[in-house]
Structure formats: structure tokens, C-alpha cells
N, CA, C and O atoms as a GROMACS GRO file, in nm:
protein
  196
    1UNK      N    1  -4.756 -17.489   5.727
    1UNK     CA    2  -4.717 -17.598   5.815
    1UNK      C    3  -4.770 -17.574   5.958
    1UNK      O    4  -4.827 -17.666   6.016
    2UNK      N    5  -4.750 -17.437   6.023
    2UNK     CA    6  -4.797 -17.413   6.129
    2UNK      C    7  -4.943 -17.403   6.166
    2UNK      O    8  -4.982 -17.392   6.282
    3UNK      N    9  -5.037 -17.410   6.041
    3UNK     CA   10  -5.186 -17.407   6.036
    3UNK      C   11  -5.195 -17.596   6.058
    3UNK      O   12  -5.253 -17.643   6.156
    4UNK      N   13  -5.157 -17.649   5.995
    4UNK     CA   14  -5.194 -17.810   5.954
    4UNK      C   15  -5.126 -17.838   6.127
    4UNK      O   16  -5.193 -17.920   6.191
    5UNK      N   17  -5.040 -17.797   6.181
    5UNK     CA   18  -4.964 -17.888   6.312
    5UNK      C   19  -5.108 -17.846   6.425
    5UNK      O   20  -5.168 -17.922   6.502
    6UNK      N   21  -5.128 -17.708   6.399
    6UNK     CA   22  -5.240 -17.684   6.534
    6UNK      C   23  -5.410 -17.725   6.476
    6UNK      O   24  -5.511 -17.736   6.546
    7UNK      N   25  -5.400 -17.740   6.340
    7UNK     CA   26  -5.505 -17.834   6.377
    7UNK      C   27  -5.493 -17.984   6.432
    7UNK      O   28  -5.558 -18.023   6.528
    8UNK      N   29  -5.405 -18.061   6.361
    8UNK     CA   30  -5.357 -18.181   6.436
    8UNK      C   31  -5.404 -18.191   6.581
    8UNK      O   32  -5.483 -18.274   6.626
    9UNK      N   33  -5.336 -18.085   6.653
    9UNK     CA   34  -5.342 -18.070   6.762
    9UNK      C   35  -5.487 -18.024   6.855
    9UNK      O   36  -5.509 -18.036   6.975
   10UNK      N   37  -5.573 -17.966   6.744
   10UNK     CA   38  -5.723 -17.984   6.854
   10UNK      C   39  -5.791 -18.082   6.814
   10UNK      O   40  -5.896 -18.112   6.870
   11UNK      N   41  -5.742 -18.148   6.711
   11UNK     CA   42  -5.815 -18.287   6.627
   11UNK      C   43  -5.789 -18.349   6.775
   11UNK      O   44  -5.888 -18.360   6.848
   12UNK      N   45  -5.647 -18.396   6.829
   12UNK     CA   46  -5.609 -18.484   6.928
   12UNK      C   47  -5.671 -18.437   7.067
   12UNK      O   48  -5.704 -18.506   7.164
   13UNK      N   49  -5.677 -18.310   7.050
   13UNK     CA   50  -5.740 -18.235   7.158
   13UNK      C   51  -5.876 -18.303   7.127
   13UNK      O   52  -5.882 -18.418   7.170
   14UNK      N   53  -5.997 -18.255   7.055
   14UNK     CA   54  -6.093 -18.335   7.044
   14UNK      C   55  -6.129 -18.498   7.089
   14UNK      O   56  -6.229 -18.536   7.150
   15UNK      N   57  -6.030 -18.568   7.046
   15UNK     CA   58  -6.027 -18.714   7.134
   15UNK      C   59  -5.959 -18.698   7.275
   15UNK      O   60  -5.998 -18.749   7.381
   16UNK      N   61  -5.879 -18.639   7.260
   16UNK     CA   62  -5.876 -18.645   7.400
   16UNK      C   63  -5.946 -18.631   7.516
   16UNK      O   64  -5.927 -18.691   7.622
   17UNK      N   65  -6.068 -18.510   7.479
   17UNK     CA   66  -6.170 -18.534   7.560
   17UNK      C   67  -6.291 -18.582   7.575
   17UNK      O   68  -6.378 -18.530   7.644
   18UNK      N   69  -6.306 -18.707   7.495
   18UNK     CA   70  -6.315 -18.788   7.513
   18UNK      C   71  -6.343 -18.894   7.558
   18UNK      O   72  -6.441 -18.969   7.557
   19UNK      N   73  -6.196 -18.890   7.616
   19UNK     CA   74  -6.153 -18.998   7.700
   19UNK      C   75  -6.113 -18.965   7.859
   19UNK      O   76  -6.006 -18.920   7.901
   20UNK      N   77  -6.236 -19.003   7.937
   20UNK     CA   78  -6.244 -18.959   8.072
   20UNK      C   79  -6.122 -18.967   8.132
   20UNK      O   80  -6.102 -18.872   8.208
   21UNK      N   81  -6.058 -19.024   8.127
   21UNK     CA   82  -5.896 -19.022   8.193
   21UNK      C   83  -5.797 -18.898   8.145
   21UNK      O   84  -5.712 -18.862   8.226
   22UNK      N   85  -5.804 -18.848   8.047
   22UNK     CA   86  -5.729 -18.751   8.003
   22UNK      C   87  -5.823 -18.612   7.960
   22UNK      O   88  -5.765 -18.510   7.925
   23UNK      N   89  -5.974 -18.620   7.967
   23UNK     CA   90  -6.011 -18.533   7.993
   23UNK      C   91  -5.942 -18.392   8.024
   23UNK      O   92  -5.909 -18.316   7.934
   24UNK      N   93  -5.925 -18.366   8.147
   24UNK     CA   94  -5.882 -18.282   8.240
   24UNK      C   95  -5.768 -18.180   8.245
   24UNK      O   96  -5.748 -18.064   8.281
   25UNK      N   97  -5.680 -18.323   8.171
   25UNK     CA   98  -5.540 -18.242   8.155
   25UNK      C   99  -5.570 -18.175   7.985
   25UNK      O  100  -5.560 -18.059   7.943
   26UNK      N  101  -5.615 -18.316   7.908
   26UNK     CA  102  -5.647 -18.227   7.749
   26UNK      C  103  -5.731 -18.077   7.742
   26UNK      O  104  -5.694 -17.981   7.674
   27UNK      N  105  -5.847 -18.080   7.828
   27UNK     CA  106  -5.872 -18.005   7.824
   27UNK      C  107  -5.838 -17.800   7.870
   27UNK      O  108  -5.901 -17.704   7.825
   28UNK      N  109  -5.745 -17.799   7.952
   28UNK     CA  110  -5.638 -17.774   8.015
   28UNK      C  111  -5.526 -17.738   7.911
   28UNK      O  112  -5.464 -17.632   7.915
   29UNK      N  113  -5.511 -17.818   7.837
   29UNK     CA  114  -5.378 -17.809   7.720
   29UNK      C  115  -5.447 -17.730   7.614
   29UNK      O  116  -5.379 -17.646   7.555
   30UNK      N  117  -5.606 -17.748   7.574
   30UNK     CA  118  -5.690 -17.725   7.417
   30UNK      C  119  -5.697 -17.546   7.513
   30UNK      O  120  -5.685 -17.460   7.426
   31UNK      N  121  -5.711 -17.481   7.649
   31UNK     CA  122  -5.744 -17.364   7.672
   31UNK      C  123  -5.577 -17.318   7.650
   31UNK      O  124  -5.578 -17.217   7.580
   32UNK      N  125  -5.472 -17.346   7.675
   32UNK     CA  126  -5.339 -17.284   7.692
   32UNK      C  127  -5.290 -17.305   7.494
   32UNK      O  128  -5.190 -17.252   7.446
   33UNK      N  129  -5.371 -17.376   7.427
   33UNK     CA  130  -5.314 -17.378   7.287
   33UNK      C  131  -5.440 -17.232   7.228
   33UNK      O  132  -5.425 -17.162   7.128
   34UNK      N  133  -5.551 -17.225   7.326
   34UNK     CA  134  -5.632 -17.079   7.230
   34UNK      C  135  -5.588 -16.990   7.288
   34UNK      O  136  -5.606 -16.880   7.236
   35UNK      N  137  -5.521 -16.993   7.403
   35UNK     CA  138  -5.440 -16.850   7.459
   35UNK      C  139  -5.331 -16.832   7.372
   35UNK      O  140  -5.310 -16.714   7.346
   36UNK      N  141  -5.226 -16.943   7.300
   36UNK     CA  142  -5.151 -16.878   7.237
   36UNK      C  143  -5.213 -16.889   7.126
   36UNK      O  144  -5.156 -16.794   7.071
   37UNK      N  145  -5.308 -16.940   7.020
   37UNK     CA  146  -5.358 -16.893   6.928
   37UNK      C  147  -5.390 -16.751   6.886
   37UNK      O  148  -5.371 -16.682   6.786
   38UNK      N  149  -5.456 -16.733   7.025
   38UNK     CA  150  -5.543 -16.583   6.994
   38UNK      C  151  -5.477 -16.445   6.962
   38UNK      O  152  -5.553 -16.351   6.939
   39UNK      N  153  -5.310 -16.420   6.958
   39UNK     CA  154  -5.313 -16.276   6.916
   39UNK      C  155  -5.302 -16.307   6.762
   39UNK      O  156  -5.337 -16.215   6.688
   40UNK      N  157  -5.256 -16.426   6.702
   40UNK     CA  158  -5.233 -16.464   6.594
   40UNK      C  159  -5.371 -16.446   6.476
   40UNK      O  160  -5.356 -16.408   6.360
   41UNK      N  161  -5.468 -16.472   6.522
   41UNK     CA  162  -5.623 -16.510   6.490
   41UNK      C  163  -5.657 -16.334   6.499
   41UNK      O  164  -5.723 -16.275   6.414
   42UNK      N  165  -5.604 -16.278   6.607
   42UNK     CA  166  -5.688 -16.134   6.596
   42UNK      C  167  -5.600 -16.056   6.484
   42UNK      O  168  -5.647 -15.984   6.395
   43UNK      N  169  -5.431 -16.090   6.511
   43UNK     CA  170  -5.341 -16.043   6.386
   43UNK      C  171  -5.389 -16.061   6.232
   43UNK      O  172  -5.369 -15.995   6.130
   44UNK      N  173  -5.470 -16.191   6.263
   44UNK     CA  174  -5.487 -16.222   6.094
   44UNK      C  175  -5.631 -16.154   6.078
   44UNK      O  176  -5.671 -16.116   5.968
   45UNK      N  177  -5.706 -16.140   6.197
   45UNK     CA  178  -5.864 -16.039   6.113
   45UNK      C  179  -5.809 -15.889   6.117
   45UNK      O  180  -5.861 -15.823   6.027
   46UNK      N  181  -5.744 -15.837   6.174
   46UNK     CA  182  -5.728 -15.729   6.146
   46UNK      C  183  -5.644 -15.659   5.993
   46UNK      O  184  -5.648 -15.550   5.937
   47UNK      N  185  -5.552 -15.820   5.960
   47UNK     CA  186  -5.504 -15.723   5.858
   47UNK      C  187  -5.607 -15.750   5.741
   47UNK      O  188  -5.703 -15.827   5.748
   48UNK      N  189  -5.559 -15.648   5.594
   48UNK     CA  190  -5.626 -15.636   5.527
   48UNK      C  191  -5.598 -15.758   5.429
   48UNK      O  192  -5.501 -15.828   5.456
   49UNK      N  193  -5.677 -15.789   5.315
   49UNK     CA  194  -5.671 -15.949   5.251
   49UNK      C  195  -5.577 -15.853   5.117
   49UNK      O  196  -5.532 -15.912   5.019
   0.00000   0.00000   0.00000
């Protein structure tokens, strides 16, 4: 569930920038959603499959 919501969320991120009016702030929101992505993403290459 938590994989399918944050893609949602750079899908919308993706249109959002877009759209010159929300640009700025979307883009802004898509860097503070890979800051909390990222220990998650390094958690999952490091462990073993």
C-alpha cells in the first residue's frame, strides 16, 4: 500500500510540474518526498533478497 500511495504521489508530482503555477511549490514537495524516501530505498538495497 505504501509503495502504490508514493507512487501516486510523484505521478501527481510529475503533473504538477507541469503546470507553471504550481511548479515551485510541487517541485519543493517531489525533493522533501526523496528525502524521506531515501533511508527506506538504501534500507531495501542493502538488505539481502
Amino acid at each position: 500500500m505504501l509503495v502504490t500511495l508514493t507512487g501516486i504521489l510523484e505521478l501527481a508530482g510529475a503533473v504538477g510540474v507541469l503546470i507553471p503555477a504550481t511548479a515551485r511549490v510541487t517541485a519543493a514537495c517531489l525533493i522533501a518526498l526523496m528525502v524521506a524516501m531515501y533511508p527506506a530505498n538504501v534500507s531495501a538495497a542493502r538488505s539481502r533478497p
